[in-house]
C-alpha positions in Angstrom: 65.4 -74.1 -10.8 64.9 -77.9 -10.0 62.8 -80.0 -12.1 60.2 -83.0 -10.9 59.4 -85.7 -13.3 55.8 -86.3 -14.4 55.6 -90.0 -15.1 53.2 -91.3 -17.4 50.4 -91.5 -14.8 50.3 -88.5 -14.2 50.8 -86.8 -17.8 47.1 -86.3 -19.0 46.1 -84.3 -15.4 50.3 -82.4 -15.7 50.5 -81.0 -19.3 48.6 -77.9 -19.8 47.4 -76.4 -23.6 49.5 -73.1 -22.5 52.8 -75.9 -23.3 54.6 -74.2 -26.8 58.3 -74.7 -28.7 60.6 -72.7 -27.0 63.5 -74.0 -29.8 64.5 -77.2 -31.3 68.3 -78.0 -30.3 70.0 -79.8 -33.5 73.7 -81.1 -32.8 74.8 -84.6 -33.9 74.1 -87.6 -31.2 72.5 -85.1 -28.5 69.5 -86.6 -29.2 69.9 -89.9 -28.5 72.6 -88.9 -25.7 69.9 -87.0 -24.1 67.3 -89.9 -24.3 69.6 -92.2 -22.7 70.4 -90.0 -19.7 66.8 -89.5 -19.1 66.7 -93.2 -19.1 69.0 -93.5 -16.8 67.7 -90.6 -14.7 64.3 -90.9 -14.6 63.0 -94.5 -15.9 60.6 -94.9 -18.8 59.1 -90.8 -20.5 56.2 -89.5 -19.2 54.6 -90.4 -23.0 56.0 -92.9 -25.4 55.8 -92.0 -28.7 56.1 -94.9 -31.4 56.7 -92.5 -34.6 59.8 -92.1 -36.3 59.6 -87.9 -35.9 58.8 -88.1 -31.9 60.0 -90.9 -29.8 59.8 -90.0 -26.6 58.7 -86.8 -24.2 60.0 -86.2 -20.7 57.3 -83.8 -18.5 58.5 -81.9 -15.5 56.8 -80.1 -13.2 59.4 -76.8 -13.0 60.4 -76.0 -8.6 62.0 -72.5 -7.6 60.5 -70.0 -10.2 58.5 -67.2 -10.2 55.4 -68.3 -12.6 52.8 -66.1 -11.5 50.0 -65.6 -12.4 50.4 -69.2 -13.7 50.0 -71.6 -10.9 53.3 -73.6 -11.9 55.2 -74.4 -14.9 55.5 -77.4 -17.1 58.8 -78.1 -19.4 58.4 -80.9 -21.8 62.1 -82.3 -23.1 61.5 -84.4 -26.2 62.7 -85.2 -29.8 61.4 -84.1 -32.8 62.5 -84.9 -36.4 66.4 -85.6 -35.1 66.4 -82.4 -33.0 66.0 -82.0 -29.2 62.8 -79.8 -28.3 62.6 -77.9 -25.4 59.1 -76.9 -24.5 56.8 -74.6 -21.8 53.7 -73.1 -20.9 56.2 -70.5 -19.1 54.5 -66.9 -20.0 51.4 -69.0 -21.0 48.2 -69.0 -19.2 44.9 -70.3 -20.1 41.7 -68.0 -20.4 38.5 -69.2 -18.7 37.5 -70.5 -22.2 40.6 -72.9 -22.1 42.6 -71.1 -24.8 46.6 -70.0 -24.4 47.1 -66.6 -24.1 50.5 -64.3 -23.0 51.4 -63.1 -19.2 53.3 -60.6 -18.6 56.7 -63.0 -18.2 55.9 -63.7 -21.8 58.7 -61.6 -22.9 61.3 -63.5 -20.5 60.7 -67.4 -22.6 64.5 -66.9 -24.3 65.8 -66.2 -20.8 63.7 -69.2 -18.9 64.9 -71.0 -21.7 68.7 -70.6 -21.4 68.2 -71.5 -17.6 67.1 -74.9 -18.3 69.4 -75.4 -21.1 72.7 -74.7 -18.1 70.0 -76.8 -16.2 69.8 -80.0 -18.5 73.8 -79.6 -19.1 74.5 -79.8 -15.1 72.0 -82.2 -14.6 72.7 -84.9 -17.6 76.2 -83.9 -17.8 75.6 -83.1 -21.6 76.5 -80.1 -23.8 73.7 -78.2 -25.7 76.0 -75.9 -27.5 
């Protein structure tokens, strides 16, 4: 798995409406240790949020995984009411009427999502746990 940043450009045309919670990570100072790192690693979020419950979303386009019949995946990495929220359209797809509906990797969101958690703690050099 590799991620690729989706600046704020490029955000309106990256995020899909398949993109849902996959869990909210609450552990004292992650959040804001995990905003800075971003910061460091990839320069202003891909949507700036000026509310006290969101303040900032990082969108990545996700490299090296099997997301058919999706075309790609999307990971969003933000904050929400003090807590880290990890996000995906990973076993999403949208119908030809534009609304989400589950693939058959549907079942395999916990597992995606424990692969970019050891992802995020490699690459930030942060612990989730």
């Amino acid at each position: 798995m590799e991620l690729e940043f989706v600046p704020v450009e490029e955000f309106y045309f990256a995020l899909t409406l398949a993109v849902r919670t996959m869990e909210d990570v609450e552990k004292p100072g992650l959040v804001e240790q995990v905003r800075s790192r971003l910061l460091v690693e990839c320069g202003q979020p891909s949507t700036v949020a000026s509310g006290k419950q969101n303040t900032f979303n990082y969108v990545f386009r996700v490299q090296g995984i099997d997301s058919n019949p999706a075309p790609g995946v999307m990971v969003s990495v933000s904050d929400w009411q003090d807590k880290l929220r990890l996000s995906s359209d990973y076993g999403w797809i949208l119908d030809p009427e534009r609304k989400a509906i589950h693939t058959d990797k549907f079942n395999l969101r916990s597992q995606f999502s424990q692969q970019l958690r050891l992802y995020l703690q490699k690459w930030l050099d942060i612990s989730l746990s």
